[in-house]
C-alpha positions in Angstrom: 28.4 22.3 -41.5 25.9 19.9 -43.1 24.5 18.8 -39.0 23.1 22.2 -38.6 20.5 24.1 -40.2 21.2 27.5 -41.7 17.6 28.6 -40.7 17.7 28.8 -36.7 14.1 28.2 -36.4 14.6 24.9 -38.7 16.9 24.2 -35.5 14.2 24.9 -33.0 12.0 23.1 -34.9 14.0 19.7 -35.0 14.5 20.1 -31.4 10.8 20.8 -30.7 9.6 17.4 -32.8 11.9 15.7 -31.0 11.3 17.2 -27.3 7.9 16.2 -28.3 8.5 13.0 -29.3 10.7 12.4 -25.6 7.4 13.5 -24.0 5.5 11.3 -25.8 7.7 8.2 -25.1 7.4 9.5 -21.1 3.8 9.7 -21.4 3.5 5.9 -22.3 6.2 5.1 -19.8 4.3 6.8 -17.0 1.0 5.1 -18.4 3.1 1.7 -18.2 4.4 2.4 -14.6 0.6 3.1 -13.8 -0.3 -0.4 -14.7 2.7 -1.8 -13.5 1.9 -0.3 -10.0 -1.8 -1.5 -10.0 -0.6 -4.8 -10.7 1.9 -5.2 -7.7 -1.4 -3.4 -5.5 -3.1 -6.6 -6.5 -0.2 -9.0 -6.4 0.5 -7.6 -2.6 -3.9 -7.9 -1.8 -3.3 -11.9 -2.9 -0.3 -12.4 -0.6 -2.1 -11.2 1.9 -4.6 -13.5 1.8 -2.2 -16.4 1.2 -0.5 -15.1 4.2 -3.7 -15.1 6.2 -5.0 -18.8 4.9 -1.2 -20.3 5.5 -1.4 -18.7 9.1 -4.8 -21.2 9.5 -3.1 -23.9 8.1 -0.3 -24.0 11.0 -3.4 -24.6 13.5 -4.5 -26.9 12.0 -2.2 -29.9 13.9 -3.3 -28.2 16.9 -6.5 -28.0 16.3 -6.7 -31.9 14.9 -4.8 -32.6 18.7 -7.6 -30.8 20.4 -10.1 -32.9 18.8 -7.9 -36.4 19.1 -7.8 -35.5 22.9 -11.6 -34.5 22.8 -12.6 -37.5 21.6 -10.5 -39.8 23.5 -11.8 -37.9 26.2 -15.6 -39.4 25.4 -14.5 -42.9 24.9 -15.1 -45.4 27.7 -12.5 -46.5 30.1 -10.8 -49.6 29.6 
């Protein structure tokens, strides 16, 4: 069979290189899935704050109603 090494420790050999070559290719995934976690960490910390500055914005009408009523409230009777 032309696949397979006669030698057995040619055999062990391939295999080795190429386990090795799996763990690098892991290695850089993992490194990747690293960054790519960091990333969403951040992307969550700004959606948070967008969440917090929308939940101002929908007091806002109530707050301009407050002030419209305040200040109606100063004006002199007609």
């Amino acid at each position: 069979m032309g696949f397979l090494p006669k030698n057995p420790a040619d055999l062990i050999g391939r295999a080795d290189k190429a386990l090795g070559n799996v763990d690098d290719v892991l290695g850089r995934v993992d490194g990747t899935l690293d960054e790519v976690a960091a990333t969403l960490a951040k992307v969550q910390e700004v959606l948070t704050l967008l969440d917090a500055k929308l939940g101002a914005l929908d007091k806002v009408d109530a707050i301009a109603d407050q002030v419209n009523a305040l200040h109606e409230s100063t004006l002199p009777s007609r």
